[in-house]
PDB file of N, H, CA, C and O in Angstrom:
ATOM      1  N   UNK A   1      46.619  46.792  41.520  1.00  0.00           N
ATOM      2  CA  UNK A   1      45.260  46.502  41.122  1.00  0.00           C
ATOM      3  C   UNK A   1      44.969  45.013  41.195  1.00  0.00           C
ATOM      4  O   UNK A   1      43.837  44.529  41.204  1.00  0.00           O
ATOM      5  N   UNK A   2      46.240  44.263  41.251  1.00  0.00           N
ATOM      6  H   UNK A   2      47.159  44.656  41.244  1.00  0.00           H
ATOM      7  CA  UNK A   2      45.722  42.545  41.333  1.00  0.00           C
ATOM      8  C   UNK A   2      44.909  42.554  42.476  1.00  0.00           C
ATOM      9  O   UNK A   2      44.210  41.542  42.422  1.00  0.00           O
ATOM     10  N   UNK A   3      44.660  43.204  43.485  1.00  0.00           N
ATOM     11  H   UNK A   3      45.228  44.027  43.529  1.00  0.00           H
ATOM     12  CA  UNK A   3      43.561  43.020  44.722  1.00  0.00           C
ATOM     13  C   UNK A   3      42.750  42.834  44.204  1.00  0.00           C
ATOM     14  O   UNK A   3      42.404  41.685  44.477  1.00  0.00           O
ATOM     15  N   UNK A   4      42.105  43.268  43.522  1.00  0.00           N
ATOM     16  H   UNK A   4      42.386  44.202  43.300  1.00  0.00           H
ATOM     17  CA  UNK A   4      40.393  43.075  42.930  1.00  0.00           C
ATOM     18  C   UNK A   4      39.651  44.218  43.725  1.00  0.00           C
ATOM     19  O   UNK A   4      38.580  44.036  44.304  1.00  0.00           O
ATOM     20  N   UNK A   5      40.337  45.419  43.690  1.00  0.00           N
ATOM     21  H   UNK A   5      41.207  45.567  43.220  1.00  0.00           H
ATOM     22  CA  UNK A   5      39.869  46.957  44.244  1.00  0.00           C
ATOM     23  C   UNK A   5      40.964  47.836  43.710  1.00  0.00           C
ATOM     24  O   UNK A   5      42.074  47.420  43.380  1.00  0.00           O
ATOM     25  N   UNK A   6      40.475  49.366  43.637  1.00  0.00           N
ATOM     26  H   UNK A   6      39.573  49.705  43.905  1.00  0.00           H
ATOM     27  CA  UNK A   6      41.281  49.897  43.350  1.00  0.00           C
ATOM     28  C   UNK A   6      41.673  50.582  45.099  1.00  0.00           C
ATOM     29  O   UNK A   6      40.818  50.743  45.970  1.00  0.00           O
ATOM     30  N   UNK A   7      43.267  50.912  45.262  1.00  0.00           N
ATOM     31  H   UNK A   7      43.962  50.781  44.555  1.00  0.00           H
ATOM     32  CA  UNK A   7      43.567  51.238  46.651  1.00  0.00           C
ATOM     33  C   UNK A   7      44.027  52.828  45.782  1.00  0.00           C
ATOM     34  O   UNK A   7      44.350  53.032  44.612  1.00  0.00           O
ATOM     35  N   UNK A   8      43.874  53.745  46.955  1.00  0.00           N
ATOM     36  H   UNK A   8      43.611  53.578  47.905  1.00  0.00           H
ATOM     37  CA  UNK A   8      44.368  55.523  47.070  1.00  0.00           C
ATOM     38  C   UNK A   8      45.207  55.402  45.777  1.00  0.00           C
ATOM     39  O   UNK A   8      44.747  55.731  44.684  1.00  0.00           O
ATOM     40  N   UNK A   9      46.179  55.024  45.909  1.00  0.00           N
ATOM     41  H   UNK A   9      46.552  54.757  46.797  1.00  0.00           H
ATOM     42  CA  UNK A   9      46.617  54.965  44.508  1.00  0.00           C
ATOM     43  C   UNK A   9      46.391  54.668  43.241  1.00  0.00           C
ATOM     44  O   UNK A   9      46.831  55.313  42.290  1.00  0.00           O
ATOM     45  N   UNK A  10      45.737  53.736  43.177  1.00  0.00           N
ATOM     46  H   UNK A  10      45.379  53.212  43.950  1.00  0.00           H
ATOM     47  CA  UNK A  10      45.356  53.501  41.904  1.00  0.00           C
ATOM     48  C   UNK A  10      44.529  54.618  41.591  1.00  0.00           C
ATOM     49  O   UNK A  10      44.838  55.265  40.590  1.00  0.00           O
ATOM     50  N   UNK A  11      43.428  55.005  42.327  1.00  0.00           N
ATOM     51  H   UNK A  11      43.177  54.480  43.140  1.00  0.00           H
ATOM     52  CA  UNK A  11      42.632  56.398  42.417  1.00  0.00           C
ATOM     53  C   UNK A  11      43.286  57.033  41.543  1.00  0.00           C
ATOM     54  O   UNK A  11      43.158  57.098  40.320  1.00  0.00           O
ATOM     55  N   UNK A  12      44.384  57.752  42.641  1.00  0.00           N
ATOM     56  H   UNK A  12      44.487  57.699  43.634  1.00  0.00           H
ATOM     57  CA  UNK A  12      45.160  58.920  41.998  1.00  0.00           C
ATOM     58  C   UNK A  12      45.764  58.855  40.311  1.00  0.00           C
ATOM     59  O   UNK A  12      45.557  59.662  39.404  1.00  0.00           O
ATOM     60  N   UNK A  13      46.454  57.767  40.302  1.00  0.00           N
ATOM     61  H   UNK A  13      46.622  57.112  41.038  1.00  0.00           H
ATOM     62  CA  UNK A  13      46.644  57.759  38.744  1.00  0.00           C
ATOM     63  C   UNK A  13      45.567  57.774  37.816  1.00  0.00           C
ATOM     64  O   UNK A  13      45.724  58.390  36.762  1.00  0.00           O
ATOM     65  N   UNK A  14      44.721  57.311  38.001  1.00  0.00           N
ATOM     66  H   UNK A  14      44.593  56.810  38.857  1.00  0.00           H
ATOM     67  CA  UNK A  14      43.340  57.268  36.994  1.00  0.00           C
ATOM     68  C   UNK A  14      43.009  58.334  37.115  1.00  0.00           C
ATOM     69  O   UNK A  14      42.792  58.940  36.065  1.00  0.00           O
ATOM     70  N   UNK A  15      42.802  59.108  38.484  1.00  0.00           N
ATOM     71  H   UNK A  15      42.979  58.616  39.336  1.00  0.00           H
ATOM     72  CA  UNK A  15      42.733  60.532  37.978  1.00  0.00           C
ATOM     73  C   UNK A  15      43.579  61.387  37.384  1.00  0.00           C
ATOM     74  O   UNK A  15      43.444  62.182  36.454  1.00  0.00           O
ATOM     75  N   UNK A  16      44.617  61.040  38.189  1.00  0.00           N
ATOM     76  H   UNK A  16      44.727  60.394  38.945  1.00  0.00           H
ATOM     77  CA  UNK A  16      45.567  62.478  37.182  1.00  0.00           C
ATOM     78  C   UNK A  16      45.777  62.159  35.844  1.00  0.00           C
ATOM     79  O   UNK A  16      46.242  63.068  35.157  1.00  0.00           O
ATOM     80  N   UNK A  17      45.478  60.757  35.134  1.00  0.00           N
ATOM     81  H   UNK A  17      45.100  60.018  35.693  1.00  0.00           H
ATOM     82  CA  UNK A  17      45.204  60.586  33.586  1.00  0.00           C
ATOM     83  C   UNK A  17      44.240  61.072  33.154  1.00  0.00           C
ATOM     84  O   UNK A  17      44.345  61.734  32.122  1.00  0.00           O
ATOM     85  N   UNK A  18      42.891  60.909  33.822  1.00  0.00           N
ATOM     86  H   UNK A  18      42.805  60.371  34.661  1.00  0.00           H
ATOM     87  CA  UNK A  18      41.736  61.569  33.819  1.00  0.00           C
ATOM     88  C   UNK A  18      41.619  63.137  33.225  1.00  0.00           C
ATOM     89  O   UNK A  18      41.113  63.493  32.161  1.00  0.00           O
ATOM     90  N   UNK A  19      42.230  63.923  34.226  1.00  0.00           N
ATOM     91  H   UNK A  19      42.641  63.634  35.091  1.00  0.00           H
ATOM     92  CA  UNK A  19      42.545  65.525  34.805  1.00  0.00           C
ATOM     93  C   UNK A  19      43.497  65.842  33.752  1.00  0.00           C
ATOM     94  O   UNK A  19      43.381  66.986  33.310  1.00  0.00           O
ATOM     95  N   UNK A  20      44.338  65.179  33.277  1.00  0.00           N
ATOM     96  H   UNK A  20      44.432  64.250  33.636  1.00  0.00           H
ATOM     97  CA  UNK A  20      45.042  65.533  32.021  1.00  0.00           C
ATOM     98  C   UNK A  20      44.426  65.131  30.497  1.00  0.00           C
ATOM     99  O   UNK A  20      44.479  66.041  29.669  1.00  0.00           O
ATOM    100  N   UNK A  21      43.945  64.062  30.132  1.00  0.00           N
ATOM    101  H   UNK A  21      43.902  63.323  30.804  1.00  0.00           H
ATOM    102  CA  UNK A  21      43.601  64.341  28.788  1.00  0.00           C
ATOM    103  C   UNK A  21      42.213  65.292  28.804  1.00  0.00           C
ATOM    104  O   UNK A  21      41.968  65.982  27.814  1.00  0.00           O
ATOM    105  N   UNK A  22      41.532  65.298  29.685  1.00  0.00           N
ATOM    106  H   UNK A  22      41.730  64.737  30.489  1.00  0.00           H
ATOM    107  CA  UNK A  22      40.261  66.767  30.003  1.00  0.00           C
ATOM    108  C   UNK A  22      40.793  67.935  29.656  1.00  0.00           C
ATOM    109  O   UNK A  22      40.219  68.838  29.047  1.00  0.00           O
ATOM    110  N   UNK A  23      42.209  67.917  30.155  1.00  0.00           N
ATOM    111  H   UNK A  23      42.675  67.184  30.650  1.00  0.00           H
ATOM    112  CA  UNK A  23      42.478  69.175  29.679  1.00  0.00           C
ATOM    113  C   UNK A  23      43.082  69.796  28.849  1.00  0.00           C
ATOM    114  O   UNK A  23      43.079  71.006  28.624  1.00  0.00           O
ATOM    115  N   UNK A  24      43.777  68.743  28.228  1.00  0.00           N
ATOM    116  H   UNK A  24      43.779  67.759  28.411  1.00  0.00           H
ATOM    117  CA  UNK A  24      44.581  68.734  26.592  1.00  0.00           C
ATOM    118  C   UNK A  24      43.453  68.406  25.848  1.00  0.00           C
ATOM    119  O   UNK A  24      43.620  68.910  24.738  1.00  0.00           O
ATOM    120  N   UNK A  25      42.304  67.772  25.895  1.00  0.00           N
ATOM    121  H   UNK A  25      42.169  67.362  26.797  1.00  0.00           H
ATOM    122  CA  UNK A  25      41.815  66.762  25.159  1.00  0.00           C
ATOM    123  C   UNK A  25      40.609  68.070  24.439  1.00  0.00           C
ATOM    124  O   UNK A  25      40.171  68.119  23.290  1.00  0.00           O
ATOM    125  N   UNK A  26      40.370  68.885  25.452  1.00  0.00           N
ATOM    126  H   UNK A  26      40.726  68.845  26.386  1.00  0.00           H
ATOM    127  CA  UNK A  26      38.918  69.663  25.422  1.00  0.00           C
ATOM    128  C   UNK A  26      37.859  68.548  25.637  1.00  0.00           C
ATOM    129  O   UNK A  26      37.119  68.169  24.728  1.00  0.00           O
ATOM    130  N   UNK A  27      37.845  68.260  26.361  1.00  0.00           N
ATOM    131  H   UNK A  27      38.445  68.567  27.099  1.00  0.00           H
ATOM    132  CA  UNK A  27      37.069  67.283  26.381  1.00  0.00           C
ATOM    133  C   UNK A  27      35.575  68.126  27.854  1.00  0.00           C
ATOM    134  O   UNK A  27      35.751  68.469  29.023  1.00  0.00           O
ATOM    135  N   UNK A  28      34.720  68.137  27.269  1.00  0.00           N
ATOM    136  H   UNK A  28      34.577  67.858  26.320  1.00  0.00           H
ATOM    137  CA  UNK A  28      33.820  68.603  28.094  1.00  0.00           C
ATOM    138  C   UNK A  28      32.290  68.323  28.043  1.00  0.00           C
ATOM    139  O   UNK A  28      31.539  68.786  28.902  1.00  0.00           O
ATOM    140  N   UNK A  29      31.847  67.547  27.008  1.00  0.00           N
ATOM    141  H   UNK A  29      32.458  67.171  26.311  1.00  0.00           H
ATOM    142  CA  UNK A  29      30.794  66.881  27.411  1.00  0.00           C
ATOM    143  C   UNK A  29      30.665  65.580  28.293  1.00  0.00           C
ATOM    144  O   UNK A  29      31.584  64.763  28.240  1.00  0.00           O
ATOM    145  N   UNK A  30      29.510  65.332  29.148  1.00  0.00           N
ATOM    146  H   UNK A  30      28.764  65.996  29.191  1.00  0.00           H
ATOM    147  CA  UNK A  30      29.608  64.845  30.228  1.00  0.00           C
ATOM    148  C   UNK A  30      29.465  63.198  29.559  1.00  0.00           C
ATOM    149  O   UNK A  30      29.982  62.209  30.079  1.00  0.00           O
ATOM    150  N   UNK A  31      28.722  63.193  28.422  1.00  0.00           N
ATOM    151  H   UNK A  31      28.302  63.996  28.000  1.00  0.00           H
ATOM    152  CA  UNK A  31      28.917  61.439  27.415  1.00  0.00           C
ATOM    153  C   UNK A  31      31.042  61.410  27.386  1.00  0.00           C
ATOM    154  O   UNK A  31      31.608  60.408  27.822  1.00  0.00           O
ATOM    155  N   UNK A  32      31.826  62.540  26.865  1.00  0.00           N
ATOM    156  H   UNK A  32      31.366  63.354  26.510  1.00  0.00           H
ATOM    157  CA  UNK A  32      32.984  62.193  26.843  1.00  0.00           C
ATOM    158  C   UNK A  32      33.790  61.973  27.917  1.00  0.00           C
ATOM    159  O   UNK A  32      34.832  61.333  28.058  1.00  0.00           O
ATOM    160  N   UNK A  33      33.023  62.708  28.742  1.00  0.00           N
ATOM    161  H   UNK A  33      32.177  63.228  28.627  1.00  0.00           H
ATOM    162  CA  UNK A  33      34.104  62.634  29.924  1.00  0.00           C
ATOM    163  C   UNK A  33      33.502  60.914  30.688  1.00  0.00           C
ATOM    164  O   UNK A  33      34.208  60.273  31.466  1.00  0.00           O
ATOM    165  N   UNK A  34      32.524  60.597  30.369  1.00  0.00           N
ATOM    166  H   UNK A  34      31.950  61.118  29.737  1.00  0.00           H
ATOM    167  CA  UNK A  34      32.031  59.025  30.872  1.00  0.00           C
ATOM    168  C   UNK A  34      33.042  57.899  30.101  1.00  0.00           C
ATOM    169  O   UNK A  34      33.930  57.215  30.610  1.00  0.00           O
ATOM    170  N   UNK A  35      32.625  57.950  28.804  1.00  0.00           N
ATOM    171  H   UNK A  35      31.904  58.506  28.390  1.00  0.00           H
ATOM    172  CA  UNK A  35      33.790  57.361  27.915  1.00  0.00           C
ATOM    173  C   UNK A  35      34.982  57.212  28.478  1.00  0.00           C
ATOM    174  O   UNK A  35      35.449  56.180  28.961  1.00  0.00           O
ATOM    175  N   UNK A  36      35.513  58.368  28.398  1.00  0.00           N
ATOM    176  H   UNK A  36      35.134  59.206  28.005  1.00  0.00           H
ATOM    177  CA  UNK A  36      36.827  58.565  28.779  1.00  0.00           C
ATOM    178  C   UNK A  36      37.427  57.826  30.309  1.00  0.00           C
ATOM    179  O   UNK A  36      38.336  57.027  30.536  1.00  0.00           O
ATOM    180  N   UNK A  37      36.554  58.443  31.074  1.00  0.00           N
ATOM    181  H   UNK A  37      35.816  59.092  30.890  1.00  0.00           H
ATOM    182  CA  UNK A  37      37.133  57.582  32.558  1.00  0.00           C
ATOM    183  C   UNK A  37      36.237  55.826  32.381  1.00  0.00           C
ATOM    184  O   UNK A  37      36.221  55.121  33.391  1.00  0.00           O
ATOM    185  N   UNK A  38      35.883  55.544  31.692  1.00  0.00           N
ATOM    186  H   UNK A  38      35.896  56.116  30.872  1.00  0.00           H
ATOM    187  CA  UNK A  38      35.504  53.936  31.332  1.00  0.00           C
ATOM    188  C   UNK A  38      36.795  53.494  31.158  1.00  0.00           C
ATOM    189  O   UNK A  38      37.384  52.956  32.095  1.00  0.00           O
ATOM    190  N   UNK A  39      37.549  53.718  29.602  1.00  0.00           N
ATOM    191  H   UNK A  39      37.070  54.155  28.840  1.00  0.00           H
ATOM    192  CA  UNK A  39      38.801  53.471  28.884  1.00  0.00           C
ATOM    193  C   UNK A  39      40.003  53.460  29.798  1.00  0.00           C
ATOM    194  O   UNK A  39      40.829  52.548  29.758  1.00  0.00           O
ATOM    195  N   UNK A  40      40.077  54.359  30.519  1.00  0.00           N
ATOM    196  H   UNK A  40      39.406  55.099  30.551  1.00  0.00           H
ATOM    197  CA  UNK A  40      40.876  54.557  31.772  1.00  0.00           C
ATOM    198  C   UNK A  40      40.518  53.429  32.483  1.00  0.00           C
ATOM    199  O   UNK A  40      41.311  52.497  32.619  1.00  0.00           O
ATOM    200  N   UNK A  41      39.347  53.416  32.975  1.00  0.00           N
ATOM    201  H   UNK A  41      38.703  54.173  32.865  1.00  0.00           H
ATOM    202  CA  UNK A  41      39.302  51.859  34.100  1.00  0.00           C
ATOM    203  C   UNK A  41      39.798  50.531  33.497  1.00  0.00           C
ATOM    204  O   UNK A  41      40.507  49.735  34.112  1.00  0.00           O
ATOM    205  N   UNK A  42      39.341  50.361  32.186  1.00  0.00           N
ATOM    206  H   UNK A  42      38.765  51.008  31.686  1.00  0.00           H
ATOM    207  CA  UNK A  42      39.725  49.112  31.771  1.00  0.00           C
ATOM    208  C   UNK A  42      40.361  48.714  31.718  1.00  0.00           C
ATOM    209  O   UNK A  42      40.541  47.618  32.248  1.00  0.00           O
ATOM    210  N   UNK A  43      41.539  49.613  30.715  1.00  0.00           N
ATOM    211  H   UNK A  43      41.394  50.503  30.284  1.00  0.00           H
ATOM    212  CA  UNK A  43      43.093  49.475  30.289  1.00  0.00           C
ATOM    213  C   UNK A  43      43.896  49.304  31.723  1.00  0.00           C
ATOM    214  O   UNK A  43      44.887  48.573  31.693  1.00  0.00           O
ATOM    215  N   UNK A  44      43.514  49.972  33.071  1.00  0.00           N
ATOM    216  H   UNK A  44      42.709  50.565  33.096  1.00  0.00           H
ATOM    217  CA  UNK A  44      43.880  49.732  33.797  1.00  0.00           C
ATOM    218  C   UNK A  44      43.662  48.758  34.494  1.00  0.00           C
ATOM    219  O   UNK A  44      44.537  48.206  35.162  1.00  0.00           O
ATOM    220  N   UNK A  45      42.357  48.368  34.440  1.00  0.00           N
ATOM    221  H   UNK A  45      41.647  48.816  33.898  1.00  0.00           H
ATOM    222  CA  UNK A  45      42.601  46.843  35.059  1.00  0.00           C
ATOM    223  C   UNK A  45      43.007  45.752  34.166  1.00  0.00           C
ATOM    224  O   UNK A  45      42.724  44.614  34.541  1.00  0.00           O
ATOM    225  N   UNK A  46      43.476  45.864  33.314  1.00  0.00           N
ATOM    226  H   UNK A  46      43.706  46.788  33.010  1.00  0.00           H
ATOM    227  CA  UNK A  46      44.078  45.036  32.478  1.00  0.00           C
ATOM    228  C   UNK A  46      45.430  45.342  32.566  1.00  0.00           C
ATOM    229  O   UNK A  46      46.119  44.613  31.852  1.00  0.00           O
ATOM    230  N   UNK A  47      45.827  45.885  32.979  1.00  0.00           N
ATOM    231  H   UNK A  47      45.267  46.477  33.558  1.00  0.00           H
ATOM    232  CA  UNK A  47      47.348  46.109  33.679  1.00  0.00           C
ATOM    233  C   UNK A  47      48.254  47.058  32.711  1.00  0.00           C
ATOM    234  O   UNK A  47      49.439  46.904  32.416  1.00  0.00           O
ATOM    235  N   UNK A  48      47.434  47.993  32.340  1.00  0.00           N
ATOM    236  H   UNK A  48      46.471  48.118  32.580  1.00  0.00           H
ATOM    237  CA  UNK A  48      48.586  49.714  31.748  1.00  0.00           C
ATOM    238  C   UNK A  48      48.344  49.934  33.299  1.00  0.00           C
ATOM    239  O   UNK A  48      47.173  50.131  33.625  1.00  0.00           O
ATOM    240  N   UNK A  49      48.987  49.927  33.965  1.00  0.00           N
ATOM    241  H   UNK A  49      49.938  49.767  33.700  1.00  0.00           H
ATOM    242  CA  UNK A  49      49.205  51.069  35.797  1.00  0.00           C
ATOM    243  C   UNK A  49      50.429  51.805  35.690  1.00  0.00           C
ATOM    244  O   UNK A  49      50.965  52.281  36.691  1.00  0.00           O
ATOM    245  N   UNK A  50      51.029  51.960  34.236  1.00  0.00           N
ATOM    246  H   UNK A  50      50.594  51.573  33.423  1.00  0.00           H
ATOM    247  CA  UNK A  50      52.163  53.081  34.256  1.00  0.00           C
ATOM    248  C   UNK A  50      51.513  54.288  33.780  1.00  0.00           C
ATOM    249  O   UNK A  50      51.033  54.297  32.647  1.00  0.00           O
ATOM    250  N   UNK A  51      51.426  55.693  34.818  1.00  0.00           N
ATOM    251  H   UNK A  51      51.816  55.685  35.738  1.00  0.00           H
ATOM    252  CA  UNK A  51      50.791  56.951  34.225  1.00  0.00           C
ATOM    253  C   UNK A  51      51.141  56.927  33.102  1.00  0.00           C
ATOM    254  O   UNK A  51      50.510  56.144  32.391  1.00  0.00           O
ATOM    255  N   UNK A  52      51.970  57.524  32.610  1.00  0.00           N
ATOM    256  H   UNK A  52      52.482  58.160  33.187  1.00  0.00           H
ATOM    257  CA  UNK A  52      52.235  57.454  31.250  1.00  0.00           C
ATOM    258  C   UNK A  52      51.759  57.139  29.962  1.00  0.00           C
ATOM    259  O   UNK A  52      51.428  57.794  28.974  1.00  0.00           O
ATOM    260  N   UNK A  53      51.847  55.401  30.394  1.00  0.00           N
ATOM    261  H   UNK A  53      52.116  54.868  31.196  1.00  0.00           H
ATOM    262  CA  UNK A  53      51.543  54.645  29.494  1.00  0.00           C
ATOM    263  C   UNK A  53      50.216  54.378  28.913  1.00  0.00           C
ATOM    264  O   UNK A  53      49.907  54.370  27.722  1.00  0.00           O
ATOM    265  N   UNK A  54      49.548  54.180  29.856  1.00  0.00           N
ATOM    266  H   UNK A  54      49.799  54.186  30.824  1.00  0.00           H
ATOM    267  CA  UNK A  54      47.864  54.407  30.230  1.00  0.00           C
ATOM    268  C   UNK A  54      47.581  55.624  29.768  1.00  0.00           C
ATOM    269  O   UNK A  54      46.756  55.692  28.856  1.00  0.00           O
ATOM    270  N   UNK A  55      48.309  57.094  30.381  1.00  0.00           N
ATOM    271  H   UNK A  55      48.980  57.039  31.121  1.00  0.00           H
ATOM    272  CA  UNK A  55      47.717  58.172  29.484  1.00  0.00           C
ATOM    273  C   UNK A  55      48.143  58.106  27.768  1.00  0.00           C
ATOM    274  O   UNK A  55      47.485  58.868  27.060  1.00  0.00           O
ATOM    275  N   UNK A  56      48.918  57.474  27.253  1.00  0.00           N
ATOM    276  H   UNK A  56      49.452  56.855  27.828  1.00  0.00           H
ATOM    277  CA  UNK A  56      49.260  57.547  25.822  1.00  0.00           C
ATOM    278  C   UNK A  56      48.522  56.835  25.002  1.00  0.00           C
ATOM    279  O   UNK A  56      48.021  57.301  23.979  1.00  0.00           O
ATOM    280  N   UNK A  57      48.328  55.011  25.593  1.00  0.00           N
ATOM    281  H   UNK A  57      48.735  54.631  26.424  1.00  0.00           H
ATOM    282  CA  UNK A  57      47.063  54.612  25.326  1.00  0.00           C
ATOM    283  C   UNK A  57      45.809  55.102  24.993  1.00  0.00           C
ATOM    284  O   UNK A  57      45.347  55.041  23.854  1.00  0.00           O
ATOM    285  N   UNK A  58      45.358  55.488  25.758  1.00  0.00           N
ATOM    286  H   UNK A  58      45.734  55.538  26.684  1.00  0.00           H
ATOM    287  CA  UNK A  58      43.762  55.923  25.813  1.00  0.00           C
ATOM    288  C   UNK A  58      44.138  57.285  24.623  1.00  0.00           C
ATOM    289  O   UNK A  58      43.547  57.182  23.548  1.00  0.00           O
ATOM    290  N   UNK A  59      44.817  58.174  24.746  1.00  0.00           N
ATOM    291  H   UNK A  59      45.297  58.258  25.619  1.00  0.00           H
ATOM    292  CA  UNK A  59      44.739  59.472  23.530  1.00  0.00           C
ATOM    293  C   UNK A  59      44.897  58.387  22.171  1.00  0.00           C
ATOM    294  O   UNK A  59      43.915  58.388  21.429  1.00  0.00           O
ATOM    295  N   UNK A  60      45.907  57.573  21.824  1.00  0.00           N
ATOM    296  H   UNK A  60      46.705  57.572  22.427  1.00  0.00           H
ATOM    297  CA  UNK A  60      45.983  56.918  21.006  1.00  0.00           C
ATOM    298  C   UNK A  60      44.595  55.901  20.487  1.00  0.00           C
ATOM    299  O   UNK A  60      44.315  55.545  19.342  1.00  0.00           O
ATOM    300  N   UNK A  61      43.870  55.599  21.794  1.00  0.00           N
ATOM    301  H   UNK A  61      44.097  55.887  22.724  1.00  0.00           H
ATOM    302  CA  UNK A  61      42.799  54.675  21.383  1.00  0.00           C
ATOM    303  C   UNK A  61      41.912  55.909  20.703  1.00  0.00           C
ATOM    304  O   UNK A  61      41.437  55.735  19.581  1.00  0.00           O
ATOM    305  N   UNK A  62      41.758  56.823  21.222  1.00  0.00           N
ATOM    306  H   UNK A  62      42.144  56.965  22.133  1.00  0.00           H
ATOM    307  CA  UNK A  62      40.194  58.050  21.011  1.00  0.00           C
ATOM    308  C   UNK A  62      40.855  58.801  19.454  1.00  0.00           C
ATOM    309  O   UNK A  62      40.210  58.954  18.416  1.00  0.00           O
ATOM    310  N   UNK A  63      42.127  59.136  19.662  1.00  0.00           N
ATOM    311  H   UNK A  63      42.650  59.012  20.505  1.00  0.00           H
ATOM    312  CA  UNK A  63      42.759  59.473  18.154  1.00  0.00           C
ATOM    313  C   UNK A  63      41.984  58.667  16.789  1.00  0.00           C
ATOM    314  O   UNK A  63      41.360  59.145  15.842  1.00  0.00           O
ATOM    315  N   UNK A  64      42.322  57.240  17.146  1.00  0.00           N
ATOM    316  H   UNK A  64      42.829  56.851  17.916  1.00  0.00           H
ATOM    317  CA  UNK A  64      41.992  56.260  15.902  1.00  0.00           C
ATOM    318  C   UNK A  64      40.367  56.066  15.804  1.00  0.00           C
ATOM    319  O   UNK A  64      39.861  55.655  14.760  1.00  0.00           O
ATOM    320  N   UNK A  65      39.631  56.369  16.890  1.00  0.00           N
ATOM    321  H   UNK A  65      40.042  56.702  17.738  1.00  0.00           H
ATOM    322  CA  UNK A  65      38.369  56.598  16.619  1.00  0.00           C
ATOM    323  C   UNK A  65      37.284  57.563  16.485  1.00  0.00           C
ATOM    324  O   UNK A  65      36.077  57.423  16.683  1.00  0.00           O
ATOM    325  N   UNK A  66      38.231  58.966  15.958  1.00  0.00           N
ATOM    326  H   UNK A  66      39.211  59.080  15.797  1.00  0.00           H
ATOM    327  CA  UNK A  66      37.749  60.134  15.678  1.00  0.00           C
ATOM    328  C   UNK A  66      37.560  59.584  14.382  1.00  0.00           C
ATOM    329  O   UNK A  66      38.300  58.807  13.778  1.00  0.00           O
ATOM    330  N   UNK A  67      36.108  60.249  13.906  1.00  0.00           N
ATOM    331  H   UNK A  67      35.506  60.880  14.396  1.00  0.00           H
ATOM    332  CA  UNK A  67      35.420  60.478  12.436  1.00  0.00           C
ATOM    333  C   UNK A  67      37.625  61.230  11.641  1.00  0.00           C
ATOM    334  O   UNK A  67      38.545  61.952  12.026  1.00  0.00           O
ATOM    335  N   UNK A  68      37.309  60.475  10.616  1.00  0.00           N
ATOM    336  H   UNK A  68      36.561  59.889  10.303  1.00  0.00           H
ATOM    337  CA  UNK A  68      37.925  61.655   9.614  1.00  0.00           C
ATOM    338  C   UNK A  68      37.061  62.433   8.225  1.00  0.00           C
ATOM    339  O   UNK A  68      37.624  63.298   7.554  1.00  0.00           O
TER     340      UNK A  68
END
């Protein structure tokens, strides 16, 4: 991602982080699913580019900002 673009790959990981908390997450309104792939872009251009890590992030960020 230091290019200042995202290349095929980077794609793919943002999606398949994407494609996975959607589908653990229930996530199905179209405001969450915007949110959601935002948080994904950021963290990633700020350099989480480990799937993983980036996907644990972002559940961890949306966790701490659910109403209790």
């Amino acid at each position: 991602m230091s290019r200042g673009y995202f290349a095929a790959e980077d794609i793919e990981i943002c999606k398949k982080v994407f494609d996975d908390i959607c589908a653990t997450g229930h996530i199905t309104s179209e405001y969450e699913r915007i949110e959601l792939a935002s948080q994904i872009i950021y963290f990633y251009q700020h350099g989480v580019t480990i799937e993983d890590s980036l996907e644990q992030l972002v559940v961890s960020m949306a966790e701490r900002q659910r109403p209790t």
